[in-house]
C-alpha positions as CSV (number, residue, x, y, z in Angstrom):
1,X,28.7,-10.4,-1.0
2,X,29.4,-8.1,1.9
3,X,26.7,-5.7,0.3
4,X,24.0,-8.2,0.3
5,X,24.6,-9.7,3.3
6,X,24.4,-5.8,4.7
7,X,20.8,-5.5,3.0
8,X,19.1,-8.5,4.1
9,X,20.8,-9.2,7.6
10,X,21.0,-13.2,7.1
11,X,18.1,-14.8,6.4
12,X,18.7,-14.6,2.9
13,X,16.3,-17.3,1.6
14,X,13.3,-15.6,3.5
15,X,14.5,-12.3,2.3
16,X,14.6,-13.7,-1.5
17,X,10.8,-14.9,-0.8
18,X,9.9,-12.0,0.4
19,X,10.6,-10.1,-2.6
20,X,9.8,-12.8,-5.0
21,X,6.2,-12.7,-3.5
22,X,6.2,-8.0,-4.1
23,X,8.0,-9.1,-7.9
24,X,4.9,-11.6,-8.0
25,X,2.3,-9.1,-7.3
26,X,3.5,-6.8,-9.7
27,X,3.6,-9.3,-12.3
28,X,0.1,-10.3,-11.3
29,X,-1.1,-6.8,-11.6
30,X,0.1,-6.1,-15.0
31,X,-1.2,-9.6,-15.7
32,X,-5.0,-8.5,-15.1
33,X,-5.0,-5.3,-17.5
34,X,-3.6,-7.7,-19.9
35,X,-7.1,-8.0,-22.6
36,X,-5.9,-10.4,-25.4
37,X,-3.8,-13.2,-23.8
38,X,-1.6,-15.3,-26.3
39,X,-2.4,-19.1,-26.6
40,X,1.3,-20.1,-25.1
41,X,0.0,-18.5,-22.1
42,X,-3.1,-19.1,-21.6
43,X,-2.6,-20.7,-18.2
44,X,-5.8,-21.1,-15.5
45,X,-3.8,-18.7,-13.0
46,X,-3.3,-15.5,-15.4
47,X,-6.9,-16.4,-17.2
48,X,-8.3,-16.0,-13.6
49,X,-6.2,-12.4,-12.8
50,X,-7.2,-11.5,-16.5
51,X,-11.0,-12.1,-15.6
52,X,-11.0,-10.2,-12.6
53,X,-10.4,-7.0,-14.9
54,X,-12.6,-8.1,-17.8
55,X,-15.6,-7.0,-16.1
56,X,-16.8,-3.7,-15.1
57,X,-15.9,-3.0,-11.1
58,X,-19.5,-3.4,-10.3
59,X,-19.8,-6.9,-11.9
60,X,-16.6,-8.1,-10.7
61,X,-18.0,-8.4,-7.3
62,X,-16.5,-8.3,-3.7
63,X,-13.9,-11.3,-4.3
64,X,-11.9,-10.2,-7.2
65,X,-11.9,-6.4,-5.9
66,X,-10.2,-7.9,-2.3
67,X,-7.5,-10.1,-4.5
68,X,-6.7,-6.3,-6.4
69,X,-6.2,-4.5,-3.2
70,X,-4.6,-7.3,-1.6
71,X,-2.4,-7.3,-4.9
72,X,-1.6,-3.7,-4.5
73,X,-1.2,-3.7,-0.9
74,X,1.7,-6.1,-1.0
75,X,3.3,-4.5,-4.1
76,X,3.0,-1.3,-2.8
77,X,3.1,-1.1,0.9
78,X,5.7,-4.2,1.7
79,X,9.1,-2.6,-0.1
80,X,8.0,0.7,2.2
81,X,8.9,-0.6,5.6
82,X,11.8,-2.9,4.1
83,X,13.7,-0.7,6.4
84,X,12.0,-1.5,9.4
85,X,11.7,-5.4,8.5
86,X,15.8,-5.2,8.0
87,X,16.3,-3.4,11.5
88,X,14.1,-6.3,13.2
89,X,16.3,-8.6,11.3
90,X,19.0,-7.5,13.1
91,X,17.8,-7.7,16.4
92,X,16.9,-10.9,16.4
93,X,19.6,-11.8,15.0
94,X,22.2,-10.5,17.1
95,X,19.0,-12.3,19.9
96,X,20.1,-15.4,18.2
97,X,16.8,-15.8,16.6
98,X,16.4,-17.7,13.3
99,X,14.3,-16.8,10.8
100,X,10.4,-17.9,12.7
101,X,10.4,-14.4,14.4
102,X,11.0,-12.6,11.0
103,X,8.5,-14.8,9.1
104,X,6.0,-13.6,11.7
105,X,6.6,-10.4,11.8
106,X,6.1,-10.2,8.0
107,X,3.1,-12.1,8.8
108,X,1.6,-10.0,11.2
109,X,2.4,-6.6,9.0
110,X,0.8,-7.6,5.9
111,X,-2.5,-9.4,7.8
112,X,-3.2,-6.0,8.7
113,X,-3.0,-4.7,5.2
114,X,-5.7,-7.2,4.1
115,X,-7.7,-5.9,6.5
116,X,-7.3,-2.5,4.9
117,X,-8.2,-4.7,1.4
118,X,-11.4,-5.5,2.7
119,X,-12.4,-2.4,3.8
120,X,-11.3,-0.7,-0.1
121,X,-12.5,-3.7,-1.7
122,X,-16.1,-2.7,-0.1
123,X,-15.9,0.7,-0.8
124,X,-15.2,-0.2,-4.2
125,X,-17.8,-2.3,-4.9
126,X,-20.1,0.0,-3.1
127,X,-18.8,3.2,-5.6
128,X,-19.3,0.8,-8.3
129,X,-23.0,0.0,-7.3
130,X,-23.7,3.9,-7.3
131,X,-22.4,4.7,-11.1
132,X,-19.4,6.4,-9.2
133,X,-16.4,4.9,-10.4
134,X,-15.5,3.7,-14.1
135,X,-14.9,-0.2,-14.8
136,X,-11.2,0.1,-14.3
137,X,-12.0,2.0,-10.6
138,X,-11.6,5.7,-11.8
139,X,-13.7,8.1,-10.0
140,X,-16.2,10.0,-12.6
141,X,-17.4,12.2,-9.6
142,X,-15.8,15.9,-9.0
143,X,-17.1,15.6,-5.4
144,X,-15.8,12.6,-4.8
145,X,-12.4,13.3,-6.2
146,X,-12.3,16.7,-4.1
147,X,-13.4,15.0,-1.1
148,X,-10.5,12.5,-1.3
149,X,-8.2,14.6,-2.2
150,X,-8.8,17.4,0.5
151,X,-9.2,14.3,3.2
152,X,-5.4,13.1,2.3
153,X,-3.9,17.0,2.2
154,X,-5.7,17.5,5.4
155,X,-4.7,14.3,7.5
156,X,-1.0,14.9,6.1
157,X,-1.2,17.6,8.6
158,X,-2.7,15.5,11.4
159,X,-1.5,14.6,14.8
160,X,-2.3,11.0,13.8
161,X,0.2,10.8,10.7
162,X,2.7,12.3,12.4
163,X,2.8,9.9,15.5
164,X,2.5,6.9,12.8
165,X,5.2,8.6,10.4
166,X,7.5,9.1,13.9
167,X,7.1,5.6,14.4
168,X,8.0,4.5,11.5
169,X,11.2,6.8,10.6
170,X,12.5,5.5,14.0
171,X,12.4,1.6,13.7
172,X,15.2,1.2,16.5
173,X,13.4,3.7,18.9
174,X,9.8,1.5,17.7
175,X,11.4,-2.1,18.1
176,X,13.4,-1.4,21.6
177,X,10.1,0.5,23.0
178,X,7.7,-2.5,22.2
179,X,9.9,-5.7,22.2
180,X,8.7,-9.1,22.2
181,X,11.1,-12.1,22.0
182,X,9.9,-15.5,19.9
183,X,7.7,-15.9,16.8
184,X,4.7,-14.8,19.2
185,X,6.7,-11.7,19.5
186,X,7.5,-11.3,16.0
187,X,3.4,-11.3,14.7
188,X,2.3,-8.8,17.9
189,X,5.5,-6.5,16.7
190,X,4.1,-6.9,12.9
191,X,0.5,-6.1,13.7
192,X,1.6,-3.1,15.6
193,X,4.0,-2.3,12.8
194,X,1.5,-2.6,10.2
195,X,-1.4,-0.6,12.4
196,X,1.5,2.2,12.4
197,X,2.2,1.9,8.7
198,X,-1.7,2.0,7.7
199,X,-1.8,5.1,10.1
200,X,0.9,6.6,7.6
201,X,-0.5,5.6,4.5
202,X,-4.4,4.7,4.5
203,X,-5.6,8.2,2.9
204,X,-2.8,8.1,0.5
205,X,-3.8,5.0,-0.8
206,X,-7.4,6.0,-1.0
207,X,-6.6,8.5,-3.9
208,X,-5.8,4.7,-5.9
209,X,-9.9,6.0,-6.4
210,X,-8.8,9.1,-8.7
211,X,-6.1,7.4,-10.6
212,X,-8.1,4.5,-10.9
213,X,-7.4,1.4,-9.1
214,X,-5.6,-0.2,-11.9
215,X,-3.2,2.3,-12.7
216,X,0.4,1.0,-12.3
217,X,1.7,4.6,-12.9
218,X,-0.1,5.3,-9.6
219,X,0.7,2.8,-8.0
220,X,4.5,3.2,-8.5
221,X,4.5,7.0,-7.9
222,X,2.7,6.7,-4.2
223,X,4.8,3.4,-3.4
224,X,8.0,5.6,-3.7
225,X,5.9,9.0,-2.1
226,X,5.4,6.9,0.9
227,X,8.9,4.8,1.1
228,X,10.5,8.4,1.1
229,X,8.0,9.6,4.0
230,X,9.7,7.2,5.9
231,X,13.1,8.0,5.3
232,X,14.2,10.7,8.5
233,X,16.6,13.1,6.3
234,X,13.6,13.1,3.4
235,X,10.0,12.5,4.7
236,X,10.1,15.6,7.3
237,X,11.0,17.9,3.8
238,X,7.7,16.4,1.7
239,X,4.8,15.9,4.1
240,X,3.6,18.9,4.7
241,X,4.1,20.3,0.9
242,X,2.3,17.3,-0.2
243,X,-0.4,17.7,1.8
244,X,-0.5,21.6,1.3
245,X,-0.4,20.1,-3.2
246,X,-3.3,18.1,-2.1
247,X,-5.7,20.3,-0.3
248,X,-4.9,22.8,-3.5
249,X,-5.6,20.2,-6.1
250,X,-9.0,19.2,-4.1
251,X,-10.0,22.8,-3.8
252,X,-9.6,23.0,-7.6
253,X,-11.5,19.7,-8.1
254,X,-14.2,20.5,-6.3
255,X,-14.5,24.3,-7.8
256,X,-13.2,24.5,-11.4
257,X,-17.0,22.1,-12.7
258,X,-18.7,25.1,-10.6
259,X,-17.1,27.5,-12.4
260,X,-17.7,25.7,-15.8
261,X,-21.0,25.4,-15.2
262,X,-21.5,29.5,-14.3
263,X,-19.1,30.2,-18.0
């Protein structure tokens, strides 16, 4: 009991929704690669998530490519600044805030992660409409897979990703520096959270484009990649070789079907 009530700083029924919304997302993202659906479960919510994957990317149009990334972008990106969400926690609580500042917060983070949906959920379709991608969201293009590749090893190295990674390794330093009291307080504070957070992780989640952007393997590799960028004692040891593993595997991706094509 004293464990829990450590982790989740009181508020423990938003805390429970919170995470029963990431567990839902998961579930709905291994629902929608899901081809042959037994009858007990044919319900209209996982037919829908099912559909969304039963076209190719180019067919499936705008809608159900935003309600993927939106998918992915709360199973992914949410459990990454749980450690910031638990330090606002206790602030406001030790404020005497109840849970509406939290809620907001939350609110506020992930709005601006649906914004980033939109945006990949345009480029998708887009890369779809130009033969580029496969119908599960896999990049068939060497250049392209280079060019993403080398863009995420390069802006690992950025001034950028290190003022957003500073950020968000330092949640106390972020919170005290930017306070705002009140549910008001709590969204501003979760849309410049979530700005910070998409500064850390926007190229990184790009690269969803070479795994393919139904690929739960990927999905689960970069949502620990970039929870342990965040952690101080761990993310200032793996940033700069991951990027330095990046720019290398882009170089190779964009030379090794030149030199195939001189053999």
């Amino acid at each position: 009991m004293e464990t829990m009530t450590r982790l989740f700083a009181g508020h423990r029924s938003l805390w429970l929704a919170f995470y029963g919304c990431v567990l839902a997302a998961w579930a709905a993202l291994f629902a929608m690669q899901v081809r042959e659906v037994p009858a007990s479960l044919q319900v209209d919510g996982l037919a829908y998530l099912i559909s969304l994957c039963r076209t190719t990317a180019a067919d499936a149009g705008f809608r159900s490519a935003l309600v993927m990334w939106a998918l992915m972008a709360l199973a992914m990106m949410a459990p990454t600044a749980f450690p910031a969400f638990r330090t606002f926690a206790q602030l406001s609580r030790t404020a005497g805030a109840g849970a509406a500042p939290l809620a907001a917060l939350l609110g506020g983070y992930m709005l601006v992660w649906l914004g980033f949906s939109v945006v990949a959920a345009l480029l998708q379709t887009r890369l779809a409409e130009l033969g580029l991608i496969t119908d599960l969201g896999q990049s068939v293009s060497a250049p392209l897979n280079g060019g993403l590749l080398l863009l995420a090893g390069a802006y690992q190295f950025s001034t950028l990703k290190e003022a957003c990674l500073n950020a968000c390794q330092s949640p106390m330093t972020f919170f005290f520096s930017h306070w705002q009291p009140g549910a008001r307080g709590g969204a501003m504070l979760g849309l410049r959270l979530g700005a910070i957070c998409l500064g850390c992780c926007w190229a990184l989640m790009l690269l969803a484009f070479i795994a393919g952007t139904m690929n739960l393997a990927f999905m689960g590799l970069a949502m620990v990649l970039m929870t342990l960028e965040k952690l101080p004692a761990i993310g200032t040891r793996i940033t700069a070789p991951l990027g330095v593993f990046l720019i290398l595997t882009g170089a190779v991706a964009l030379l090794l079907p030149l030199t195939n094509s001189i053999n």
